[in-house]
Every structure is written in C-alpha cells, then in structure tokens.
C-alpha positions as CSV (number, residue, x, y, z in Angstrom):
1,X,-14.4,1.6,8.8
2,X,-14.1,-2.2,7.9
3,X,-10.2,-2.7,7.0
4,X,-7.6,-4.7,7.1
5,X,-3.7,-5.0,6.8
6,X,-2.5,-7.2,3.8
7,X,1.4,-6.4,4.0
8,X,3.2,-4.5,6.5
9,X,7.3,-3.4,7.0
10,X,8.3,-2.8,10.4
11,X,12.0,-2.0,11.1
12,X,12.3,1.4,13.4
13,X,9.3,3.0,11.3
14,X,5.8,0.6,11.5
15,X,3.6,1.1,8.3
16,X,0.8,-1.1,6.6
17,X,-0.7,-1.6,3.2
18,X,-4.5,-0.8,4.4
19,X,-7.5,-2.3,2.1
20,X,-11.1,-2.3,2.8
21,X,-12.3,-5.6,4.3
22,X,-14.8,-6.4,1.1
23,X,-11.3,-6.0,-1.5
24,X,-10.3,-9.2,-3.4
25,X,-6.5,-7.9,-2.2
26,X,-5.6,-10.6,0.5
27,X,-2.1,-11.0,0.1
28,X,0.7,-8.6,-1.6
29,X,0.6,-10.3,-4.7
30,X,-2.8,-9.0,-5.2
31,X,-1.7,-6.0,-5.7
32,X,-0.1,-6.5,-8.7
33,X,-2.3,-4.8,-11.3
34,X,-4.0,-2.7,-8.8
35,X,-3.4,1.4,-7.7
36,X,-1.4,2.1,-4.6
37,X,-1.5,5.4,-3.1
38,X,1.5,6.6,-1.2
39,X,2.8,10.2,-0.5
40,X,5.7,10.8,-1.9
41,X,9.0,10.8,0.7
42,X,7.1,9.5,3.4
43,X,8.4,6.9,5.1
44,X,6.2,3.8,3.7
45,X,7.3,5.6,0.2
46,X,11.1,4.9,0.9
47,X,10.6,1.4,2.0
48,X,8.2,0.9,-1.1
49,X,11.3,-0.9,-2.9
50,X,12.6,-3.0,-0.1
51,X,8.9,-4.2,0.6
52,X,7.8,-5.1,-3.2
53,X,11.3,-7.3,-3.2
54,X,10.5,-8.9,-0.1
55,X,6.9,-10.2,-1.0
56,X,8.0,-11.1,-4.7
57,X,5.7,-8.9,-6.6
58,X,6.8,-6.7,-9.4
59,X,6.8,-3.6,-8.7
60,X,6.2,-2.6,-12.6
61,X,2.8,-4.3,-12.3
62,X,1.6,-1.8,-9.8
63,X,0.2,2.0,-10.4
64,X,1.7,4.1,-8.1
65,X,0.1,7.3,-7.5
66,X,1.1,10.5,-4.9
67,X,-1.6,11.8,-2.4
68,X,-1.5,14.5,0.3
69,X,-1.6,13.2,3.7
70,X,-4.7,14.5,4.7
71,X,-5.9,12.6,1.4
72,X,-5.3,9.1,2.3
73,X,-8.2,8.1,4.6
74,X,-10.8,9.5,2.2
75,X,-9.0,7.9,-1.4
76,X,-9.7,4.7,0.5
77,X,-13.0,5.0,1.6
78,X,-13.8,6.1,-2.0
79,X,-12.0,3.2,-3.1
C-alpha cells in the first residue's frame, strides 16, 4: 500500500498520522477540513490534543470520527 507519514508524536508511545501517497494532505495543516479516524482511548487518541497544538491547526476544523481497530487499515484504503 502506497503511504506516507504527514505528522507523527513520539514521546514513550510512537504513532503517525498515515495518508495514502496520491492525498493532497502533505503537512498537518492539511488536515484541517478533512476526516480523521482514530479509536477512541487509544493512545494516538490521547495525544490527539497535544499534537493539533503543536502543529498549529485547529482542532475544530477537523472531523473526528471513532473506528474499531481492526477497522483502520481498510477506512484507509477506502479512503
């Protein structure tokens, strides 16, 4: 699968923002105005906040929406 990362948080837990390599999303402010799918608790979920007000994008301007696990890998690829 063609992807790449366009924001990541590492501090004792590593996650990334994944996007398929054909999206217009090339930097985190991209994403303002866009979906992101996250499950809800996880990790990447908690450090949502600190992550938004680190790469200056409003966090208002960005759909959230919560996905199973298992779920993620195929959302993407359906884009």
């Amino acid at each position: 699968m063609n992807i790449k990362t366009v924001g990541s948080i590492y501090r004792r837990d590593p996650a990334a923002l994944m996007v398929l390599t054909d999206s217009a999303i090339k930097t985190p402010k991209d994403l303002e105005g866009k979906t992101v799918a996250m499950t809800a608790g996880s990790g990447q979920f908690l450090q949502w906040p600190a992550f938004v007000k680190g790469a200056g994008i409003d966090a208002s301007n960005i759909q959230m929406v919560n996905i199973d696990p298992a779920g993620i890998g195929p959302a993407l690829i359906q884009r």
